[in-house]
PDB file of N, CA, C and O in Angstrom:
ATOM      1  N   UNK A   1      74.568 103.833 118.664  1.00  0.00           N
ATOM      2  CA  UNK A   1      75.517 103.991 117.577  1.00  0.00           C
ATOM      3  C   UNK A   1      75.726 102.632 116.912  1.00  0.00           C
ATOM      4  O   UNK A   1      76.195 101.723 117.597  1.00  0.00           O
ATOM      5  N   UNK A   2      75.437 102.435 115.722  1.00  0.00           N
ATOM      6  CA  UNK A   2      75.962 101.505 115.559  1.00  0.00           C
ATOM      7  C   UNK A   2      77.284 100.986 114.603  1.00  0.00           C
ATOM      8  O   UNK A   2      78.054 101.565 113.837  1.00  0.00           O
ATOM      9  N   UNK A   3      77.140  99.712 115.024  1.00  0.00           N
ATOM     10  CA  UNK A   3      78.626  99.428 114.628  1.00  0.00           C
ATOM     11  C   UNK A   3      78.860  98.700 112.901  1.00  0.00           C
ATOM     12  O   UNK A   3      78.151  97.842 112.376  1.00  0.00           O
ATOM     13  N   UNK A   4      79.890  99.277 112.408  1.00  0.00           N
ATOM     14  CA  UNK A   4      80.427  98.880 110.979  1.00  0.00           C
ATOM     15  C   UNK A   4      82.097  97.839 111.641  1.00  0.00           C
ATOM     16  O   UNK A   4      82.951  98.144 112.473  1.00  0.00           O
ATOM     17  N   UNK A   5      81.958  96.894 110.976  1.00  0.00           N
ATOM     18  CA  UNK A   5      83.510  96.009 110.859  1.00  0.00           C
ATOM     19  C   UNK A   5      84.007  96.467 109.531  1.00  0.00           C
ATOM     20  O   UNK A   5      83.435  96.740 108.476  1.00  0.00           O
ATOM     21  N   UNK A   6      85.724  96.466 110.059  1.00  0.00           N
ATOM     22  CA  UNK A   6      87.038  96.764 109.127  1.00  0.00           C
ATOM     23  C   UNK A   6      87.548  95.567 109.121  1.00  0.00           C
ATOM     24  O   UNK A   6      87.820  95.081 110.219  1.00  0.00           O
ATOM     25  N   UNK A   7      87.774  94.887 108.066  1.00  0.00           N
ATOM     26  CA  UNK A   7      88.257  93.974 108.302  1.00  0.00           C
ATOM     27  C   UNK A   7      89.634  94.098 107.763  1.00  0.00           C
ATOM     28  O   UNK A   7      89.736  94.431 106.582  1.00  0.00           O
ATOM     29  N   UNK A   8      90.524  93.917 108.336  1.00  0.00           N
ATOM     30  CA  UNK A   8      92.139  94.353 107.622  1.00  0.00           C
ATOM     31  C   UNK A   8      93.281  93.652 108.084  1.00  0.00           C
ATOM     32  O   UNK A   8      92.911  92.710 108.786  1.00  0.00           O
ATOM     33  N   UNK A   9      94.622  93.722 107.976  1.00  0.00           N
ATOM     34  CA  UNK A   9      95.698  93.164 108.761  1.00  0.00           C
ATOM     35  C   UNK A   9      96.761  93.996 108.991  1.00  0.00           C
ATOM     36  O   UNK A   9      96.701  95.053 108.363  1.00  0.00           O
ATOM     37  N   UNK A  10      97.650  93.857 109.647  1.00  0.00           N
ATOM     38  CA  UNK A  10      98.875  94.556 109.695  1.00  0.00           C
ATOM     39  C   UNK A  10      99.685  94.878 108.336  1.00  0.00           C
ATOM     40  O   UNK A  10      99.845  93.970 107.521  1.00  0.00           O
ATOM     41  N   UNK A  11     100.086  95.893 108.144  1.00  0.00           N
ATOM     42  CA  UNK A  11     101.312  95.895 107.091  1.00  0.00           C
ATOM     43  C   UNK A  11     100.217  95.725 105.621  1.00  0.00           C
ATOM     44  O   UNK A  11     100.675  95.644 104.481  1.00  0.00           O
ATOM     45  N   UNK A  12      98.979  95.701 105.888  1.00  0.00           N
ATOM     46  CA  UNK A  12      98.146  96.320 104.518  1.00  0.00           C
ATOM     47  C   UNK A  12      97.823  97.643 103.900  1.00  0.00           C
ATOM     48  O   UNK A  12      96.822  98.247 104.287  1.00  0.00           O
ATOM     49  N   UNK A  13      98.652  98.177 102.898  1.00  0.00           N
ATOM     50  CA  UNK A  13      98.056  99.281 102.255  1.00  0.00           C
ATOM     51  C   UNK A  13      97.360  99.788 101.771  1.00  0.00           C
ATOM     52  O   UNK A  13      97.241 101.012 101.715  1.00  0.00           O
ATOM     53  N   UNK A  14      96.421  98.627 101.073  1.00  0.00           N
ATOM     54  CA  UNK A  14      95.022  98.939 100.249  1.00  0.00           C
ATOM     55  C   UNK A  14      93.926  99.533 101.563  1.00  0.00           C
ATOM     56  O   UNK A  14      93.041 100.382 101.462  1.00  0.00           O
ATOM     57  N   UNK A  15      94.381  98.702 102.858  1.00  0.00           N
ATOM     58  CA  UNK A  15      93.687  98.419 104.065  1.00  0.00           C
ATOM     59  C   UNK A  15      93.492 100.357 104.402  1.00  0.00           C
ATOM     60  O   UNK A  15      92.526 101.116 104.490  1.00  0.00           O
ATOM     61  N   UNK A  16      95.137 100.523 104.512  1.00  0.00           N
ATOM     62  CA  UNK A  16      95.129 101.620 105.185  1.00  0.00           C
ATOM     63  C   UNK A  16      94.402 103.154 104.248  1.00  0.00           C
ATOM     64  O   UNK A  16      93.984 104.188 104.767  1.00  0.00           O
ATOM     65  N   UNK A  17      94.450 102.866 103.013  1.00  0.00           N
ATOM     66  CA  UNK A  17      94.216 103.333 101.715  1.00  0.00           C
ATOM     67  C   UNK A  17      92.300 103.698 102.140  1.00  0.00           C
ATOM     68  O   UNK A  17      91.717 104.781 102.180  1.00  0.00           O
ATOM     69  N   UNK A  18      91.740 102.181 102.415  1.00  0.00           N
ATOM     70  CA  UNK A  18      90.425 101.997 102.684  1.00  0.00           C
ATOM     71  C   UNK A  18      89.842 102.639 103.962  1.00  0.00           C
ATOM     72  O   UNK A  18      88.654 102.955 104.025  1.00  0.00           O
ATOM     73  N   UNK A  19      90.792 102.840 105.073  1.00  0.00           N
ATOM     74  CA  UNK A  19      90.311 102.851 106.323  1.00  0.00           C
ATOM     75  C   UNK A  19      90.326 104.626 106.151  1.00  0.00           C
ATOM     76  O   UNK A  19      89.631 105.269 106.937  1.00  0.00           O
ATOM     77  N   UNK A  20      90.892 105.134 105.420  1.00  0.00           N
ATOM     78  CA  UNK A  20      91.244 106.872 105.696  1.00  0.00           C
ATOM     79  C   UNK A  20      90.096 107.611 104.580  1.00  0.00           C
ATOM     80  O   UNK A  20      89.942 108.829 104.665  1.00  0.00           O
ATOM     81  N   UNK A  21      89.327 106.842 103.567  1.00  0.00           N
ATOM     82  CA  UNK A  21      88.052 106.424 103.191  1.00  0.00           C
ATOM     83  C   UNK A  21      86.647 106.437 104.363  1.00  0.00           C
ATOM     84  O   UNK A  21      85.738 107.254 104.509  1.00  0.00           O
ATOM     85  N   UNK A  22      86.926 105.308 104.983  1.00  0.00           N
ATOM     86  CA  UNK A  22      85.886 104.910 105.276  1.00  0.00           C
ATOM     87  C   UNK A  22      85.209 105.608 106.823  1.00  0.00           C
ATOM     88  O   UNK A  22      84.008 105.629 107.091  1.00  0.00           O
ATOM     89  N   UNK A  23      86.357 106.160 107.732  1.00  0.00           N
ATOM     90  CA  UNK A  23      86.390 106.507 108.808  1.00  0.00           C
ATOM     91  C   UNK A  23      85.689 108.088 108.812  1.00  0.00           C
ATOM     92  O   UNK A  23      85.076 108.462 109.812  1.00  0.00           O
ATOM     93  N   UNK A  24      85.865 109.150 107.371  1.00  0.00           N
ATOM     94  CA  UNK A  24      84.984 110.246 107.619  1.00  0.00           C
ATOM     95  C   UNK A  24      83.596 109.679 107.221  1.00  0.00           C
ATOM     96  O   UNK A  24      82.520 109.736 107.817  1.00  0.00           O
ATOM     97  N   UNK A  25      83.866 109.233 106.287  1.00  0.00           N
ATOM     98  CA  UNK A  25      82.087 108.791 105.932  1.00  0.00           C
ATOM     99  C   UNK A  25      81.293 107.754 107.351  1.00  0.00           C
ATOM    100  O   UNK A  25      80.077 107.729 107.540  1.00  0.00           O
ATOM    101  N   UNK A  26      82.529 106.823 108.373  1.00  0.00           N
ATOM    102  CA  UNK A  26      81.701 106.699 109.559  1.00  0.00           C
ATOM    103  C   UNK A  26      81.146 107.917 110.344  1.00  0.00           C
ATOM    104  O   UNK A  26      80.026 107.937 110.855  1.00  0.00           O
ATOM    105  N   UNK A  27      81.982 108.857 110.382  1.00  0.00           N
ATOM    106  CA  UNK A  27      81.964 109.412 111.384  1.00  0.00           C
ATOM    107  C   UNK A  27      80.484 110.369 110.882  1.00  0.00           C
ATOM    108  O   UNK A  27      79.600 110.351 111.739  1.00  0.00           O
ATOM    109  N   UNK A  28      80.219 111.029 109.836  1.00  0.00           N
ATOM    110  CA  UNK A  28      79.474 111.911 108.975  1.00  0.00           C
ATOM    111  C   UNK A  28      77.976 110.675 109.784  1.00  0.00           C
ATOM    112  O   UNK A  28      76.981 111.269 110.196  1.00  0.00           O
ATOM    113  N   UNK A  29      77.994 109.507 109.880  1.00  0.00           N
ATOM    114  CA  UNK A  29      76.815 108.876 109.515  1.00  0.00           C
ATOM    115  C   UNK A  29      76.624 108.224 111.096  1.00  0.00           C
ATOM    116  O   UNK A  29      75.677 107.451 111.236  1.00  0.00           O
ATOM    117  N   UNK A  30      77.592 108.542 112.425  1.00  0.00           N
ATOM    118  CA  UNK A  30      77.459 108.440 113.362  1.00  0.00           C
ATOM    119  C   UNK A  30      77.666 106.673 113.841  1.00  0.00           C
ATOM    120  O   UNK A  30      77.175 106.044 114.779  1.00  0.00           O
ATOM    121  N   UNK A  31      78.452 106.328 112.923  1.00  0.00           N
ATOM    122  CA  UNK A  31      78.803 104.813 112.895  1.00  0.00           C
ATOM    123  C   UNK A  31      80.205 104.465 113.798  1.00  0.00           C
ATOM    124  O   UNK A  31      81.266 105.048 113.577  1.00  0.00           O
ATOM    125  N   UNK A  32      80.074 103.615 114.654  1.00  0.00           N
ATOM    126  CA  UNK A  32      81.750 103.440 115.349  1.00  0.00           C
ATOM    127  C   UNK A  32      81.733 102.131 114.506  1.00  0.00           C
ATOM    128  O   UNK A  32      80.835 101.341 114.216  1.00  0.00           O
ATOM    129  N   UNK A  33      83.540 102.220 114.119  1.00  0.00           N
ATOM    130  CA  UNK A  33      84.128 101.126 113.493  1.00  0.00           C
ATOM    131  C   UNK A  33      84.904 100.759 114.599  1.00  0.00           C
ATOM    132  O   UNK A  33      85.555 101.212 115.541  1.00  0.00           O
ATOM    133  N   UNK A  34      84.437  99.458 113.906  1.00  0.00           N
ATOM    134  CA  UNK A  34      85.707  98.371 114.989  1.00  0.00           C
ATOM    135  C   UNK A  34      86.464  97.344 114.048  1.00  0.00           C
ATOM    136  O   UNK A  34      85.846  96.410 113.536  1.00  0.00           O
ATOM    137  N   UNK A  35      88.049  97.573 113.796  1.00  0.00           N
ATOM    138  CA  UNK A  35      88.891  97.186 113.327  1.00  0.00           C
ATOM    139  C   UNK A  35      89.240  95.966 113.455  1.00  0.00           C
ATOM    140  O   UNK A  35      89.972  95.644 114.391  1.00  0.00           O
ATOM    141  N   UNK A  36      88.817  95.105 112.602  1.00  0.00           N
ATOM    142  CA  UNK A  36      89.475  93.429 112.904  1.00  0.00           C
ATOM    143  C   UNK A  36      90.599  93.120 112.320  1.00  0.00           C
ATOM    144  O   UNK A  36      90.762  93.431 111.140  1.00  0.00           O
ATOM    145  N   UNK A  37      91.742  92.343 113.149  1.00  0.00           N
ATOM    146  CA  UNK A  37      93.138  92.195 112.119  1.00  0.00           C
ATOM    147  C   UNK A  37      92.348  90.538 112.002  1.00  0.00           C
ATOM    148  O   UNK A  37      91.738  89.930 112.881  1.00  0.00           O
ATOM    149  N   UNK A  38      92.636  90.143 110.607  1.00  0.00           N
ATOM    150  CA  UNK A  38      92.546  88.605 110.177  1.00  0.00           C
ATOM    151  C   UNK A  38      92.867  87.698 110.914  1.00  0.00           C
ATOM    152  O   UNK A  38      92.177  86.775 111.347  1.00  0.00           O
ATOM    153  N   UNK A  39      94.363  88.032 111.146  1.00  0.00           N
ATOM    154  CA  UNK A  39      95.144  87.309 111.549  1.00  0.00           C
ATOM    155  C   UNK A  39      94.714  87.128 113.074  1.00  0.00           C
ATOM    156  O   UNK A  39      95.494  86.343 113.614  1.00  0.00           O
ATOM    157  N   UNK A  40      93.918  87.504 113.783  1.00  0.00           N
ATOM    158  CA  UNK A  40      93.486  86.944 114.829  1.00  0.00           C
ATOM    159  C   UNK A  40      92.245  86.605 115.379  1.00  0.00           C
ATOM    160  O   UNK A  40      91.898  86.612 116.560  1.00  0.00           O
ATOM    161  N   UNK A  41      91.473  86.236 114.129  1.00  0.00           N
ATOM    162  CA  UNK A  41      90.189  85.944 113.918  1.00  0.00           C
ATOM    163  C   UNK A  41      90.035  84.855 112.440  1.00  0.00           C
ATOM    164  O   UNK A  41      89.725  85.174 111.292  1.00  0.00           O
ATOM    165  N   UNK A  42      90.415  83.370 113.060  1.00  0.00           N
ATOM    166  CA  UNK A  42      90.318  82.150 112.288  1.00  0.00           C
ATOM    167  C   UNK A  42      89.603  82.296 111.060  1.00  0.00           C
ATOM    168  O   UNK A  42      90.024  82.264 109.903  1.00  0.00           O
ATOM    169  N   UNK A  43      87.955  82.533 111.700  1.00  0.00           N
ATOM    170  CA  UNK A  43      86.734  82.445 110.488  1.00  0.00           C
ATOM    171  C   UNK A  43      86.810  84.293 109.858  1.00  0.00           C
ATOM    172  O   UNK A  43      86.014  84.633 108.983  1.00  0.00           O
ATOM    173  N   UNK A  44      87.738  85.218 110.377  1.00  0.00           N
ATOM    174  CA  UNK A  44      88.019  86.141 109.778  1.00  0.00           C
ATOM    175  C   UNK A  44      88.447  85.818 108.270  1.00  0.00           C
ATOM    176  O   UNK A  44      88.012  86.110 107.157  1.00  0.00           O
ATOM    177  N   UNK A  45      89.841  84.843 108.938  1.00  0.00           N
ATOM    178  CA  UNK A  45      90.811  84.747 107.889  1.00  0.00           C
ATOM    179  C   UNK A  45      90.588  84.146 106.641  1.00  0.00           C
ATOM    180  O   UNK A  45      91.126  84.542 105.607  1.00  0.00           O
ATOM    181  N   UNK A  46      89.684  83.045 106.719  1.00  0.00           N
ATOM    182  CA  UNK A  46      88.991  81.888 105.853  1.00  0.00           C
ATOM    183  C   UNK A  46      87.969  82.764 104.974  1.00  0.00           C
ATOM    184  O   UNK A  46      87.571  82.611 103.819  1.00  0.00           O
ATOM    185  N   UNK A  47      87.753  83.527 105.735  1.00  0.00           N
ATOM    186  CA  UNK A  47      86.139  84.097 104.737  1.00  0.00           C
ATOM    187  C   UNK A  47      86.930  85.422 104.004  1.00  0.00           C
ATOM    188  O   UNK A  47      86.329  85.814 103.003  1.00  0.00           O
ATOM    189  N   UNK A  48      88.296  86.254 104.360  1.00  0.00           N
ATOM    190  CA  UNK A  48      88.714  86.920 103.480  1.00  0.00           C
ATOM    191  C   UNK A  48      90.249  87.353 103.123  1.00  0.00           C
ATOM    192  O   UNK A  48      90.759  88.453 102.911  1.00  0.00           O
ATOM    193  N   UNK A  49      90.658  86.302 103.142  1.00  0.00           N
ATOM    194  CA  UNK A  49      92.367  85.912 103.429  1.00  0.00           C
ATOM    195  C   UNK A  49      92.482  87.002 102.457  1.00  0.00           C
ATOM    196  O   UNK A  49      92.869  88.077 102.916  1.00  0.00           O
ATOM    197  N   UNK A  50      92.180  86.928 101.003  1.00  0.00           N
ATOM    198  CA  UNK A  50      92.268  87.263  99.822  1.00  0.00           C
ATOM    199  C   UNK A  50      91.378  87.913  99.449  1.00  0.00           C
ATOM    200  O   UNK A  50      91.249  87.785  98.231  1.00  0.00           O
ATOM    201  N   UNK A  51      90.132  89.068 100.210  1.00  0.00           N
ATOM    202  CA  UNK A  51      89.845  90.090  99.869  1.00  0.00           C
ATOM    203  C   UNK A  51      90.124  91.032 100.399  1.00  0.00           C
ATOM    204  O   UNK A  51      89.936  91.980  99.636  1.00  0.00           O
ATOM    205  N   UNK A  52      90.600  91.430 101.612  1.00  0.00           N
ATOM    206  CA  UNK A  52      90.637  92.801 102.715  1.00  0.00           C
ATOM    207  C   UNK A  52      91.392  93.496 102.094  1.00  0.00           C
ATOM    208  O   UNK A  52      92.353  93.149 101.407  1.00  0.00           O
ATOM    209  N   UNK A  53      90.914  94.726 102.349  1.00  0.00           N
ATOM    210  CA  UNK A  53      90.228  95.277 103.000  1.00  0.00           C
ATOM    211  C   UNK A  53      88.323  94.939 102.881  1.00  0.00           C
ATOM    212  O   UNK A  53      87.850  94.941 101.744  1.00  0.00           O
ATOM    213  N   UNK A  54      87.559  94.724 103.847  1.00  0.00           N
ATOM    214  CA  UNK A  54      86.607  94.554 103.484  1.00  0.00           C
ATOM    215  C   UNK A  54      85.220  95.146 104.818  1.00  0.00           C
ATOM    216  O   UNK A  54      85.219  94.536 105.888  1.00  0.00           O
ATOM    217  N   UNK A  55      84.559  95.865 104.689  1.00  0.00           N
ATOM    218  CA  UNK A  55      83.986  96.449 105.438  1.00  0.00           C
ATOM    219  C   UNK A  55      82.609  96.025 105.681  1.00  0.00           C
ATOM    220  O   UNK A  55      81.886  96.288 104.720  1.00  0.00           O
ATOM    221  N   UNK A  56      81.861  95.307 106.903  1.00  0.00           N
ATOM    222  CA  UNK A  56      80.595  94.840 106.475  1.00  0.00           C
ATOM    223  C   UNK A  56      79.823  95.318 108.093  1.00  0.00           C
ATOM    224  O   UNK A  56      80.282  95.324 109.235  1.00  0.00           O
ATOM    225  N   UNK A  57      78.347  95.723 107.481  1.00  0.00           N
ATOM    226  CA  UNK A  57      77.813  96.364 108.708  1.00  0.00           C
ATOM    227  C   UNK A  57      76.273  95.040 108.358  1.00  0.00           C
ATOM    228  O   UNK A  57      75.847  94.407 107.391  1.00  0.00           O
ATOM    229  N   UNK A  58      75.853  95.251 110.123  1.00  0.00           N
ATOM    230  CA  UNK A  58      74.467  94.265 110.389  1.00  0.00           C
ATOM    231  C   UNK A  58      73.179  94.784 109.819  1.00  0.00           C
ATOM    232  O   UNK A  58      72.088  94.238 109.656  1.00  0.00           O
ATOM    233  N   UNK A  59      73.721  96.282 109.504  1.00  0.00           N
ATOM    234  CA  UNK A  59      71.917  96.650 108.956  1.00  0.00           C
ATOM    235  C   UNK A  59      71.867  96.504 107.433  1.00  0.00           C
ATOM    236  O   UNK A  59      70.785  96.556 106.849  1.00  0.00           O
ATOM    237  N   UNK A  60      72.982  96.328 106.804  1.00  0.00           N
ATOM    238  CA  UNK A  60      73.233  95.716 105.708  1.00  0.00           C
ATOM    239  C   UNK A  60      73.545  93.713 105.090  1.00  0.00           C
ATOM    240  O   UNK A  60      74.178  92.867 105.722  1.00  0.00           O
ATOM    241  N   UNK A  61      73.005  93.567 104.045  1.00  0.00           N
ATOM    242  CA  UNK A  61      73.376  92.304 103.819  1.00  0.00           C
ATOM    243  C   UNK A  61      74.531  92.663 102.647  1.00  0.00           C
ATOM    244  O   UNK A  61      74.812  93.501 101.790  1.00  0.00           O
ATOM    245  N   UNK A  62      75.131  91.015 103.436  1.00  0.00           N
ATOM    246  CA  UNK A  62      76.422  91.321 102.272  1.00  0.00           C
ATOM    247  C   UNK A  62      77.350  92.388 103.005  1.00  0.00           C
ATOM    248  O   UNK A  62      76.948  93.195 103.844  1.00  0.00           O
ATOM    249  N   UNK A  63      78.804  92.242 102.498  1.00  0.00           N
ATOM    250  CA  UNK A  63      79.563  93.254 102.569  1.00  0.00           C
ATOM    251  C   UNK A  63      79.877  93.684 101.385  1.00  0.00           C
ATOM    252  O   UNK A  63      79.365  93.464 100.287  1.00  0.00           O
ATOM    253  N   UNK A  64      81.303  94.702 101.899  1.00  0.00           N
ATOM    254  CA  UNK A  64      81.894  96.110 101.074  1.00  0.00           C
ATOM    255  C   UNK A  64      83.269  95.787 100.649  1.00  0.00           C
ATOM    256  O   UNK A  64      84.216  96.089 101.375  1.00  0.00           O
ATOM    257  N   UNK A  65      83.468  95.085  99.317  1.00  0.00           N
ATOM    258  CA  UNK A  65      84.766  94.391  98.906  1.00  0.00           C
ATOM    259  C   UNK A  65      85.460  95.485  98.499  1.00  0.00           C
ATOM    260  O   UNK A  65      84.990  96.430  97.865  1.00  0.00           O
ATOM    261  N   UNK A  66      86.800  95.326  98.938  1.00  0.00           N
ATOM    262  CA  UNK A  66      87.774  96.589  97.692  1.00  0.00           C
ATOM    263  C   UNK A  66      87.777  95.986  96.520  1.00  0.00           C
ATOM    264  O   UNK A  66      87.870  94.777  96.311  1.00  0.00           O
ATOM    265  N   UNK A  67      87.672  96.875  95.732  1.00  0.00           N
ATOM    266  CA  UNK A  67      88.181  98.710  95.764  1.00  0.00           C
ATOM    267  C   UNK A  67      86.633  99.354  96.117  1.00  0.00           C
ATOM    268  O   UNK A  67      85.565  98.969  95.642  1.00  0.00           O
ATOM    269  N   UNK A  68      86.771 100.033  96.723  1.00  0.00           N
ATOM    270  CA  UNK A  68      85.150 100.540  97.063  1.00  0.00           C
ATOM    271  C   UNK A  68      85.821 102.373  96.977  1.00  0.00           C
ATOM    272  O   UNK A  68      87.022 102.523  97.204  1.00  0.00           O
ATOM    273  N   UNK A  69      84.965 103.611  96.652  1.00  0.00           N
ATOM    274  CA  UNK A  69      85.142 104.484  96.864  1.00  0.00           C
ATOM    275  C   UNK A  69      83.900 105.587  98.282  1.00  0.00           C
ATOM    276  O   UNK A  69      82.974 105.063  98.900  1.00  0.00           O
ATOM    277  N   UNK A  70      84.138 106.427  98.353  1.00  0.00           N
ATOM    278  CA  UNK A  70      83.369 107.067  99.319  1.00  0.00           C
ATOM    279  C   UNK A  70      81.912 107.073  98.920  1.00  0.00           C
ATOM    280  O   UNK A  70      80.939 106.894  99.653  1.00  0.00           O
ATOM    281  N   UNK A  71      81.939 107.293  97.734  1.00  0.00           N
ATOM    282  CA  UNK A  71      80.408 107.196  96.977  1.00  0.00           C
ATOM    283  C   UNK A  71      79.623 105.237  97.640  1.00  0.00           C
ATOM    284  O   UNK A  71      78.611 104.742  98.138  1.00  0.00           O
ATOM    285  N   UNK A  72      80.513 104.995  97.321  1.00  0.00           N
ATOM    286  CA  UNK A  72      80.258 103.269  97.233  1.00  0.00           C
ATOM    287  C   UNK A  72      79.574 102.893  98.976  1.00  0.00           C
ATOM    288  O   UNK A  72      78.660 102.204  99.429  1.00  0.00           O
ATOM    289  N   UNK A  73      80.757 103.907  99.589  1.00  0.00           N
ATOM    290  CA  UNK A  73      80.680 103.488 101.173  1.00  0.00           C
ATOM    291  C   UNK A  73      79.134 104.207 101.717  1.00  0.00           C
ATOM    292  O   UNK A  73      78.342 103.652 102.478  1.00  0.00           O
ATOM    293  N   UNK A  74      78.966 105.627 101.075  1.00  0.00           N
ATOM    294  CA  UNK A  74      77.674 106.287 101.402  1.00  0.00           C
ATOM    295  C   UNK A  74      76.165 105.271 100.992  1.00  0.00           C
ATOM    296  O   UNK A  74      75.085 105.458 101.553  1.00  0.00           O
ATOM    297  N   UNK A  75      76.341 104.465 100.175  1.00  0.00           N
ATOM    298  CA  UNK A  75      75.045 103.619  99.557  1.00  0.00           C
ATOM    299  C   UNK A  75      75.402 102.723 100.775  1.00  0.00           C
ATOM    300  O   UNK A  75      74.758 102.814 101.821  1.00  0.00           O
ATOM    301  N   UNK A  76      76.359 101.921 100.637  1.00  0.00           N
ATOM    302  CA  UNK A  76      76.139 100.629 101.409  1.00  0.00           C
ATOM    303  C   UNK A  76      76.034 101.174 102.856  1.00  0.00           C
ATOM    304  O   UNK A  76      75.151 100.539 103.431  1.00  0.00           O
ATOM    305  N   UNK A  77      76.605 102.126 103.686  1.00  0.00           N
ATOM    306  CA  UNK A  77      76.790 102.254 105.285  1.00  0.00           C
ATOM    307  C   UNK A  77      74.789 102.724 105.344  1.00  0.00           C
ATOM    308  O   UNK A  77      73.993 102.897 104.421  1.00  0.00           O
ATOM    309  N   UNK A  78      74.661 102.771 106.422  1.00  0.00           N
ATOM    310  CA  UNK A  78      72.969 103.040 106.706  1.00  0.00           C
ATOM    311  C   UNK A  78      73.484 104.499 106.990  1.00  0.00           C
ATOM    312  O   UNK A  78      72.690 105.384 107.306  1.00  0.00           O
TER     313      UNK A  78
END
């Protein structure tokens, strides 16, 4: 199975907005997400203080900046 990162924080709405998005289209494509809060991941925080929600998988280059829609998530997820 492989794995997609959430990158998000506590008390984010766009986050939570993104994650209720992104979690059927994991599940449809047999992907486990694993949820990172920023705030407890230094080089998390630096690389997207000021974009998260942001979703990025290894069989892809590049990540998945908001605003992204389900369409958006089906191209980029494998």
């Amino acid at each position: 199975m492989s794995l997609v990162r959430f990158y998000t924080t506590s008390g984010c709405h766009l986050c939570d907005q993104a994650l209720a998005l992104l979690d059927p289209v994991a599940r449809r494509r047999g992907l486990r997400i694993e949820c990172i809060d920023i705030m407890d991941d230094p080089a998390a925080e630096a690389a997207y203080a000021t974009a998260i929600p942001v979703v990025a998988c290894d069989a892809r280059e590049g990540v998945l900046r908001w605003p992204f829609d389900t369409a958006s998530l089906y191209r980029y997820l494998p």
